[in-house]
KOLTIBA-894923 format. One record per residue (C-alpha): residue number from 1; residue in three letters; y, x, z. Coordinates in nm, 3 decimals, padded with zeros to 5 digits. Each point is the difference from the previous one (the first is absolute). Layout:
% KOLTIBA-894923
[figu NUM; 'Ala'; [Y; X; Z]]
...
//
This chain:
% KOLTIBA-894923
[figu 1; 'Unk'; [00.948; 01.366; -01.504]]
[figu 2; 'Unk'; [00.089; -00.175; 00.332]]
[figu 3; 'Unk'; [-00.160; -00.275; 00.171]]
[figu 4; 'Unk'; [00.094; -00.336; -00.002]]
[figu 5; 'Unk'; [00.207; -00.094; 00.243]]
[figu 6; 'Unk'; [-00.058; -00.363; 00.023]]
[figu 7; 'Unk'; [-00.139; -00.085; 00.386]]
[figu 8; 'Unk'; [-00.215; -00.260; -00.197]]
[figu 9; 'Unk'; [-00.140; -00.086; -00.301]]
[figu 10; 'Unk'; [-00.012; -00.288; -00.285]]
[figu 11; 'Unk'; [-00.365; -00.099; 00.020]]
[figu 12; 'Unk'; [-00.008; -00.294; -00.167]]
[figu 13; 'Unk'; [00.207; -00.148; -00.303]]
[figu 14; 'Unk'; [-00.049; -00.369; -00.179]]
[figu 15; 'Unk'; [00.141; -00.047; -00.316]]
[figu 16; 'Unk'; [00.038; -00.341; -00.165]]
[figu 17; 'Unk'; [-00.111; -00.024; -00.375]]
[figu 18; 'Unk'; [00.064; -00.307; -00.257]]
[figu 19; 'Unk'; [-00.065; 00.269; -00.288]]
[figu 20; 'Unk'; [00.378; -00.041; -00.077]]
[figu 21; 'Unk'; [00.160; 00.343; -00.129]]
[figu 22; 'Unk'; [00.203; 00.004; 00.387]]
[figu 23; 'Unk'; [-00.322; -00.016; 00.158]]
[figu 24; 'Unk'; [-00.151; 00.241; -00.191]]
[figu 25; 'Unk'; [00.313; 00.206; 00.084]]
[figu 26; 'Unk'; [-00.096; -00.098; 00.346]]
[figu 27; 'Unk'; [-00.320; 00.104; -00.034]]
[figu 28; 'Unk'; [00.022; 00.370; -00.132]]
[figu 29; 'Unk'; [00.262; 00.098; 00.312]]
[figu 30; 'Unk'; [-00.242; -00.137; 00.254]]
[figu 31; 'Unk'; [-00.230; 00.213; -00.141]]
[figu 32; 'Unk'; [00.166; 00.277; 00.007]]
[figu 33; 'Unk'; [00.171; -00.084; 00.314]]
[figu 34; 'Unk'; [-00.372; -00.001; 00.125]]
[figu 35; 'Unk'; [-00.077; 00.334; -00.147]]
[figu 36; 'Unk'; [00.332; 00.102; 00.206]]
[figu 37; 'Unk'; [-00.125; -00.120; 00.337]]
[figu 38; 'Unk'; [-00.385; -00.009; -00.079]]
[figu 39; 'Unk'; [-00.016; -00.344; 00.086]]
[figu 40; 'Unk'; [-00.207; -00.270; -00.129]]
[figu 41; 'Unk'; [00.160; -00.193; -00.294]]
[figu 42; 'Unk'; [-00.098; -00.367; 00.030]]
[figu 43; 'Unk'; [00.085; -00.227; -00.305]]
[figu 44; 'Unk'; [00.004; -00.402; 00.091]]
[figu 45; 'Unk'; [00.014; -00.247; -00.319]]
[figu 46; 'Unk'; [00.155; -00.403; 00.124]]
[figu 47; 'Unk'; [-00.179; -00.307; -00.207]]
[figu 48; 'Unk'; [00.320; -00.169; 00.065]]
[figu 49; 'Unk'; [-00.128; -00.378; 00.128]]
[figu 50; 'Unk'; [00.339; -00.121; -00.134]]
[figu 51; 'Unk'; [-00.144; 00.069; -00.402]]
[figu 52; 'Unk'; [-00.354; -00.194; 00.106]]
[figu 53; 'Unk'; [00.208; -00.310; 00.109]]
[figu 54; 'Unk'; [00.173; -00.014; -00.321]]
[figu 55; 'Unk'; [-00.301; 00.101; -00.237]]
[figu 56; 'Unk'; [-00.134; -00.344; 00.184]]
[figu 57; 'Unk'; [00.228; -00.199; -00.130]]
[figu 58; 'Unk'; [-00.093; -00.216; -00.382]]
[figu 59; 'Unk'; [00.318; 00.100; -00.112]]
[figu 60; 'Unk'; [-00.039; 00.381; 00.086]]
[figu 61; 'Unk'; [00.095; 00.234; -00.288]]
[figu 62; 'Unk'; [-00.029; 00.361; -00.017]]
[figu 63; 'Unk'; [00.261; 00.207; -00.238]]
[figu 64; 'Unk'; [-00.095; 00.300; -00.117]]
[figu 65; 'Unk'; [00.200; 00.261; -00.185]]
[figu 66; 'Unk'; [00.002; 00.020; -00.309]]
[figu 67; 'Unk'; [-00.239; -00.320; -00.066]]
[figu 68; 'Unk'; [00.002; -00.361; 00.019]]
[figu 69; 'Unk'; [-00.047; -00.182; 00.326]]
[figu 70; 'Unk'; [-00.368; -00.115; 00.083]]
[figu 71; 'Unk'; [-00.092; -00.270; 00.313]]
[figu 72; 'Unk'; [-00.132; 00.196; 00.278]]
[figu 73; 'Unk'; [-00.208; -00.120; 00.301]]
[figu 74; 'Unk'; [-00.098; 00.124; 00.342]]
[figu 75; 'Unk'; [-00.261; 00.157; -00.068]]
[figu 76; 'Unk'; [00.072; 00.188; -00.328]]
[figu 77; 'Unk'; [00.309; 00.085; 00.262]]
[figu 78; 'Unk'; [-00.274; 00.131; 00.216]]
[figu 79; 'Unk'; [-00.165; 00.154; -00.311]]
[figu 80; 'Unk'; [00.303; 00.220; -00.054]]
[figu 81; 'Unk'; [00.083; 00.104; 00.319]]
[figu 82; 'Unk'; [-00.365; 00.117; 00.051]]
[figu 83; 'Unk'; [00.023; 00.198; -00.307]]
[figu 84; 'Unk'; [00.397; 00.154; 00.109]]
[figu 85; 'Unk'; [-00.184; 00.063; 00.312]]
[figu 86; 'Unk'; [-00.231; 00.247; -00.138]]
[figu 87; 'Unk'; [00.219; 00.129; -00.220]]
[figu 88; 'Unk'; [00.219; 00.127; 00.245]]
[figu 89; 'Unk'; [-00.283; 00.148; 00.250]]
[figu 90; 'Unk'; [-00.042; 00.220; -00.316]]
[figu 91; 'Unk'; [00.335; 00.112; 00.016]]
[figu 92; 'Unk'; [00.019; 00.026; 00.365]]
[figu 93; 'Unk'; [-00.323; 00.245; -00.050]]
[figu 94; 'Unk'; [00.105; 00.197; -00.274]]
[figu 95; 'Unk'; [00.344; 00.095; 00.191]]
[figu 96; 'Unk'; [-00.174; 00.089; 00.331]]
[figu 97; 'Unk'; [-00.270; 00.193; -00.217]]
[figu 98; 'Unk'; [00.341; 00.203; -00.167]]
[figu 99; 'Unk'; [00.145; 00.020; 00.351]]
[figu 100; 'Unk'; [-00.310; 00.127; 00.138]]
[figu 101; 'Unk'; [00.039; -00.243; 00.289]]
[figu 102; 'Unk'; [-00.224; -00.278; 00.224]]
[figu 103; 'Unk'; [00.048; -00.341; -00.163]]
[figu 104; 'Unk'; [-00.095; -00.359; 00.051]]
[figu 105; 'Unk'; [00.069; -00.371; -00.153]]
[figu 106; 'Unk'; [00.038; -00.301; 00.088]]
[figu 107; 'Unk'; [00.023; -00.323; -00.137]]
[figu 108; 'Unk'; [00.135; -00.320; 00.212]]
[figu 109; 'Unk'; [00.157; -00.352; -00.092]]
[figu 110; 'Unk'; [00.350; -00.098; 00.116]]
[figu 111; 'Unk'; [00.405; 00.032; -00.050]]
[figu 112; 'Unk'; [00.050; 00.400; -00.052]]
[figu 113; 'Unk'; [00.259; 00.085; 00.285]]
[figu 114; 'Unk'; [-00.222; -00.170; 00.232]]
[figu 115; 'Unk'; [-00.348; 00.175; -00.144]]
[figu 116; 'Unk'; [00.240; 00.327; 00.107]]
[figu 117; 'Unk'; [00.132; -00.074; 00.314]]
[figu 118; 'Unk'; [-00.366; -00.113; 00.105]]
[figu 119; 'Unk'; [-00.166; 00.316; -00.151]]
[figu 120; 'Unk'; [00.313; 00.235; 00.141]]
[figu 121; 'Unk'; [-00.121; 00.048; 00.350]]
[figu 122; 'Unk'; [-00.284; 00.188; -00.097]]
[figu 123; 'Unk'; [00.207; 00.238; -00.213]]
[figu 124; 'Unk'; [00.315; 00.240; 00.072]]
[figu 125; 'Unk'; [00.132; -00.052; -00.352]]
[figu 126; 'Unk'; [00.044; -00.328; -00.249]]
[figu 127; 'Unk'; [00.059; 00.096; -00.313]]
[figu 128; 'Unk'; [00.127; -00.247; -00.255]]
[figu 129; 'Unk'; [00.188; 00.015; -00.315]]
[figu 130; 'Unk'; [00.364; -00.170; -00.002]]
[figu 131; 'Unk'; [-00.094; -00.225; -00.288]]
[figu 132; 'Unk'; [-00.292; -00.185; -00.129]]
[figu 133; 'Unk'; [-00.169; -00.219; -00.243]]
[figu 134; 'Unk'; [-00.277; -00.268; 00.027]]
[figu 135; 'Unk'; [-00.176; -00.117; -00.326]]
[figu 136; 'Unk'; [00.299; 00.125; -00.193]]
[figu 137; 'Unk'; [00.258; -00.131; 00.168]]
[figu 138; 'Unk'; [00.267; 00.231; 00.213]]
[figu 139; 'Unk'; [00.011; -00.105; 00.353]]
[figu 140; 'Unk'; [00.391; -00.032; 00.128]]
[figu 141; 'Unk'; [00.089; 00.389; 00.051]]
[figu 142; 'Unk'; [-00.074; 00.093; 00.338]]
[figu 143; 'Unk'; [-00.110; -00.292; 00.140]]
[figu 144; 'Unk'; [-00.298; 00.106; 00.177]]
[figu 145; 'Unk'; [00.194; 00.333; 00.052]]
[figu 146; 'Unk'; [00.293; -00.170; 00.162]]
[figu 147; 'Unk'; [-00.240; -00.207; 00.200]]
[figu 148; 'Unk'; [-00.218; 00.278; 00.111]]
[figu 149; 'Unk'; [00.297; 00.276; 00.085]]
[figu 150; 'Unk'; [00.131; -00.305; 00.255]]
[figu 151; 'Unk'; [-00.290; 00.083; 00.197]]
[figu 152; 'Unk'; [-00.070; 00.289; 00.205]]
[figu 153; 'Unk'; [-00.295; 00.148; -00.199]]
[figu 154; 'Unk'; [00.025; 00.355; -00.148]]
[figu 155; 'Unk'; [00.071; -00.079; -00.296]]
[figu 156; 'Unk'; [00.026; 00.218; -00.387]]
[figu 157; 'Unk'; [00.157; -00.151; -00.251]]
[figu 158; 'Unk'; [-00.041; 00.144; -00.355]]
[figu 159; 'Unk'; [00.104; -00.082; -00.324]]
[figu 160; 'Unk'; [-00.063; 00.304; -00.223]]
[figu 161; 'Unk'; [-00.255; 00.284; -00.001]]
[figu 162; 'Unk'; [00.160; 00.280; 00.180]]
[figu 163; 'Unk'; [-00.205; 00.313; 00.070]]
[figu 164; 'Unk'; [00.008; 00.113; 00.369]]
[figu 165; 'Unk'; [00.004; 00.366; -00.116]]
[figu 166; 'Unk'; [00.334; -00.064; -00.244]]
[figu 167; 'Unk'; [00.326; -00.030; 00.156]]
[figu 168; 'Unk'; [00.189; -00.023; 00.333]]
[figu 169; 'Unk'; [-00.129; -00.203; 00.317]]
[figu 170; 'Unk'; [00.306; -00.178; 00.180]]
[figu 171; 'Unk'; [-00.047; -00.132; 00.374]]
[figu 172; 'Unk'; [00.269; -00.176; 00.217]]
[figu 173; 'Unk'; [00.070; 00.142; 00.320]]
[figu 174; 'Unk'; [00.145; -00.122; 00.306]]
[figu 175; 'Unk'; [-00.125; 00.163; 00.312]]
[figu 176; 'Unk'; [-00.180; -00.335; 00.128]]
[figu 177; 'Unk'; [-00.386; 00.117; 00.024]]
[figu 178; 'Unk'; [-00.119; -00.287; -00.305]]
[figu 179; 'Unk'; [00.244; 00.287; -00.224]]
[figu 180; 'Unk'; [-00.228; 00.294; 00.154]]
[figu 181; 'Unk'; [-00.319; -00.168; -00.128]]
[figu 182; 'Unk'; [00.190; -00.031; -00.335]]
[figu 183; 'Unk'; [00.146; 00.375; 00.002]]
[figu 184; 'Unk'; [-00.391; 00.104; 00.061]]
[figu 185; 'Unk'; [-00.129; -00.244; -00.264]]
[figu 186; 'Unk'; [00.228; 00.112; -00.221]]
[figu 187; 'Unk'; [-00.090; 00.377; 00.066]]
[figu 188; 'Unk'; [-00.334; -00.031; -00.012]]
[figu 189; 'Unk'; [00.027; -00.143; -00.365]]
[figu 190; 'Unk'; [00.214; 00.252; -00.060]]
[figu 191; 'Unk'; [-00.223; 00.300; 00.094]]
[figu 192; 'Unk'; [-00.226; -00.128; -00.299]]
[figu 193; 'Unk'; [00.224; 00.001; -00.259]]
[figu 194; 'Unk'; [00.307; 00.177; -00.057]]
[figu 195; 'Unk'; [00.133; 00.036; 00.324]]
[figu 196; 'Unk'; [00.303; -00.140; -00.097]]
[figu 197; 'Unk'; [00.195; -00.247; 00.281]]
[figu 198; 'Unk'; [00.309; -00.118; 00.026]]
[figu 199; 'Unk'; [00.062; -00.174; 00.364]]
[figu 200; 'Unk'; [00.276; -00.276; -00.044]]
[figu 201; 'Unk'; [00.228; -00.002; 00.303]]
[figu 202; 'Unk'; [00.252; -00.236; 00.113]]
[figu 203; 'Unk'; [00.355; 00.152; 00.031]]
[figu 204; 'Unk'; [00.037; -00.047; 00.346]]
[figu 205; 'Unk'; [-00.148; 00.347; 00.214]]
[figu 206; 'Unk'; [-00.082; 00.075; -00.362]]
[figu 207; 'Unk'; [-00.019; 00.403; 00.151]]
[figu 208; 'Unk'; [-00.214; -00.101; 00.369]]
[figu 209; 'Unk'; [-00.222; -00.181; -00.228]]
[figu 210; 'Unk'; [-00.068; 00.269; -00.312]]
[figu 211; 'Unk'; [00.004; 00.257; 00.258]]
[figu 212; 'Unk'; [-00.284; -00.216; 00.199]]
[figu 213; 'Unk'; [-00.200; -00.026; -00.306]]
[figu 214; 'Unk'; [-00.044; 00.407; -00.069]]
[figu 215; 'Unk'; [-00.101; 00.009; 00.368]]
[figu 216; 'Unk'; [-00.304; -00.257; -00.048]]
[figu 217; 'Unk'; [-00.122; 00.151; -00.320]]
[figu 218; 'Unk'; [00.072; 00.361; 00.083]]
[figu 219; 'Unk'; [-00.262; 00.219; -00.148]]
[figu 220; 'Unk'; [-00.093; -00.265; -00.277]]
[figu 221; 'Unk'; [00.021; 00.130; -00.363]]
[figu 222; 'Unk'; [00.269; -00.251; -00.166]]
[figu 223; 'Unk'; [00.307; -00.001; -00.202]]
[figu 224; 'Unk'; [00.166; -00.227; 00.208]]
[figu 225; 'Unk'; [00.343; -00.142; -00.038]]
[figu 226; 'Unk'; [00.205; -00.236; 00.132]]
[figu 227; 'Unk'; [00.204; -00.287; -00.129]]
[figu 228; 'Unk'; [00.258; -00.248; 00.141]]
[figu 229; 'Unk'; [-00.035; -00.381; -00.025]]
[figu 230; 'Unk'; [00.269; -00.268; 00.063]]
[figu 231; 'Unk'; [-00.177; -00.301; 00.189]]
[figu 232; 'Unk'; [00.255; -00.236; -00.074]]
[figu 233; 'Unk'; [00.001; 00.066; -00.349]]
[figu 234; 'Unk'; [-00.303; -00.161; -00.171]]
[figu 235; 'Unk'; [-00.024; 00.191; -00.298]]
[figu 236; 'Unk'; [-00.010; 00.328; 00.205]]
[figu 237; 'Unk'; [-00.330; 00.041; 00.005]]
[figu 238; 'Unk'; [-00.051; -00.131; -00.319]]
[figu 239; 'Unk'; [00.270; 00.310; -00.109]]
[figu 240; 'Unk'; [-00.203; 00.284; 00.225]]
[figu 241; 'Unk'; [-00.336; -00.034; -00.202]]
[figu 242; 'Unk'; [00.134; -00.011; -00.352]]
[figu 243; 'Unk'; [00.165; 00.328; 00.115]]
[figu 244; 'Unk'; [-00.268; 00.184; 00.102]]
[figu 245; 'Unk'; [-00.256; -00.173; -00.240]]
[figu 246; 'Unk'; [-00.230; -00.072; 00.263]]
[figu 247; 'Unk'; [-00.374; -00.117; -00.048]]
[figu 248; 'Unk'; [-00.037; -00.202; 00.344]]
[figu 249; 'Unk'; [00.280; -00.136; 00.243]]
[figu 250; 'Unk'; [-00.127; -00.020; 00.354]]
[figu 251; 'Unk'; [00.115; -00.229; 00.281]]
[figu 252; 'Unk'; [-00.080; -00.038; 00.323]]
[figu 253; 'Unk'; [00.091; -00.372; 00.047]]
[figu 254; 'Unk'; [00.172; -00.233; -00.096]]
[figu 255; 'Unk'; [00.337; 00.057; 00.160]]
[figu 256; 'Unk'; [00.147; 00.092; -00.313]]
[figu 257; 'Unk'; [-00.118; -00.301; -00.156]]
[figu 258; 'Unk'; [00.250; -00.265; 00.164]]
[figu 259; 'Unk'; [-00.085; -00.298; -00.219]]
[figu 260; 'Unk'; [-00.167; -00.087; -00.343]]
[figu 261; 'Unk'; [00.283; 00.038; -00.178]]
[figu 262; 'Unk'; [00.033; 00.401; 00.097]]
[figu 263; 'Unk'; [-00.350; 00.059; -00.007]]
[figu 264; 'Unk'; [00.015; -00.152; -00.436]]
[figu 265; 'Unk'; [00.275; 00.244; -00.028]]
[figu 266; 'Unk'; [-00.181; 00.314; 00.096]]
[figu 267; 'Unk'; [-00.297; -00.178; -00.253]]
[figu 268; 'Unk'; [00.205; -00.046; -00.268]]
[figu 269; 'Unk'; [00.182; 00.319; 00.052]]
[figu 270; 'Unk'; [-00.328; 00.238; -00.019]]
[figu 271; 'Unk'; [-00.292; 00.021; -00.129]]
[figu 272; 'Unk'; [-00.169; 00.245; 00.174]]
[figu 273; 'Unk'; [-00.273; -00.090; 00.244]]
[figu 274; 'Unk'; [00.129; -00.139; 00.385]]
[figu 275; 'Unk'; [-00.256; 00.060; 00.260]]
[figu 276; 'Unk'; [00.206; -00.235; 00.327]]
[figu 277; 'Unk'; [-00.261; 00.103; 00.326]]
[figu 278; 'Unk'; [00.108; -00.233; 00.246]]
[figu 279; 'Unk'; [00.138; 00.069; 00.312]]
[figu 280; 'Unk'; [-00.323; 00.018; 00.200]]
[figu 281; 'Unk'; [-00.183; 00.199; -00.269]]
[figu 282; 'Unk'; [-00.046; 00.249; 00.251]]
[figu 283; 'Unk'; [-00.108; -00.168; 00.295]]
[figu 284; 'Unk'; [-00.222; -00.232; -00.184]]
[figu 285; 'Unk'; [-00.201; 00.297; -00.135]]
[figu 286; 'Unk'; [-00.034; 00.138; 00.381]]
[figu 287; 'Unk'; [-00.132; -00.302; 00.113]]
[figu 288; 'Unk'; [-00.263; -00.037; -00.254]]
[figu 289; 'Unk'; [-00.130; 00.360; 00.088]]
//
């Protein structure tokens, strides 16, 4: 089996848990994404402040289904949260102890996306699922997912469980060096499962770029193909991984995601897991060396 090729590592990943079915979904990649990169999975639960303010009010209300609705207060609120809290530290343990990997919790008070983007710069990945619930009620779909891929965090966004060792890994490629880190990412992951990856590739120098590709993983044991994409066409991409039934889609930045508009298309158009780097993913891992 050969090396990785990766010139660094994934040391660190944070996933964000509500105990939702996405973030459960969320949770099992990291793991194995962990297991992938032995890195340290890091699981981080947000007592959302916004629920406390509204538990404090006399009129406060909670609806749970099926049942009737009961008056709440701020600190059975509390109460609840406390007890979600632990719950999910379970979980976070149980899939670390499957994973065989390092794992932590945390618990802090706040509005989620903010909890992340706080917690993300002592992590290289955030891992969240696309949806959500709190106390039975779904959040907006990808609200904190919209909110969070706007930034320039590494970012995985899951919605179902997807076994790194099942299907096809697709990365985008463009030649700019954030696309390298993604190529050697992506082959990395690929090396531990079934070295199948298919390298998307615009159509312009669609042959320099393939043909630059085979030279940086020469010698590296994968079944590696190559696939063109049509950047003005937003439902390109969208096309590309329902053909090759891929398990992750892998970005470098987010130059292919030119508004909020495309980036809900690709959403809505897969449901595979998209892991978006950043365009300093590279250089910020240097510097922390």
């Amino acid at each position: 089996m050969s090396e990785p090729v990766s010139p660094f590592s994934i040391r660190r990943i944070l996933v964000a848990m509500d105990a939702s079915p996405h973030s459960i979904a969320a949770l099992d990649m990291a793991a194995n994404l962990a297991a992938a990169m032995e890195a340290e999975l890091a699981g981080l639960f947000v007592e959302e402040e916004e629920l406390l303010r509204v538990a404090e009010s006399p009129q406060a209300l909670e609806i749970a289904y099926p049942g009737e609705p009961s008056r709440t207060s701020r600190a059975i609120m509390e109460r609840k949260l406390r007890a979600q809290s632990e719950q999910i530290r379970s979980t976070v343990a149980a899939a670390a102890d499957r994973a065989q990997v390092r794992w932590s919790f945390q618990t802090v008070r706040g509005e989620v996306a903010s909890a992340l983007l706080a917690a993300a710069g002592q992590h290289d990945i955030v891992a969240v699922g696309r949806r959500g619930w709190s106390f039975g009620h779904r959040m907006r779909i990808g609200t904190t997912a919209l909110e969070l891929a706007a930034s320039s965090i590494p970012l995985l966004l899951i919605s179902q469980r997807a076994p790194l060792g099942g299907l096809r890994l697709l990365v985008y490629y463009d030649g700019s060096p954030a696309s390298r880190n993604a190529l050697f990412i992506a082959a990395t992951i690929a090396q531990t499962g079934t070295k199948k990856m298919t390298v998307l590739l615009a159509q312009a120098n669609y042959e320099n770029r393939a043909s630059e590709i085979r030279k940086l993983l020469e010698g590296q044991d994968l079944d590696l193909r190559f696939q063109r994409v049509d950047l003005n066409d937003e439902k390109s991409l969208s096309r590309a991984v329902q053909k090759q039934g891929a398990v992750l889609l892998i970005l470098a930045g987010r130059q292919l995601l030119k508004n909020r508009e495309t980036f809900e298309a690709l959403l809505r158009g897969v449901e595979v897991p998209v892991l978006v780097l950043g365009d300093g993913f590279g250089r910020r891992h240097a510097q922390t060396d």
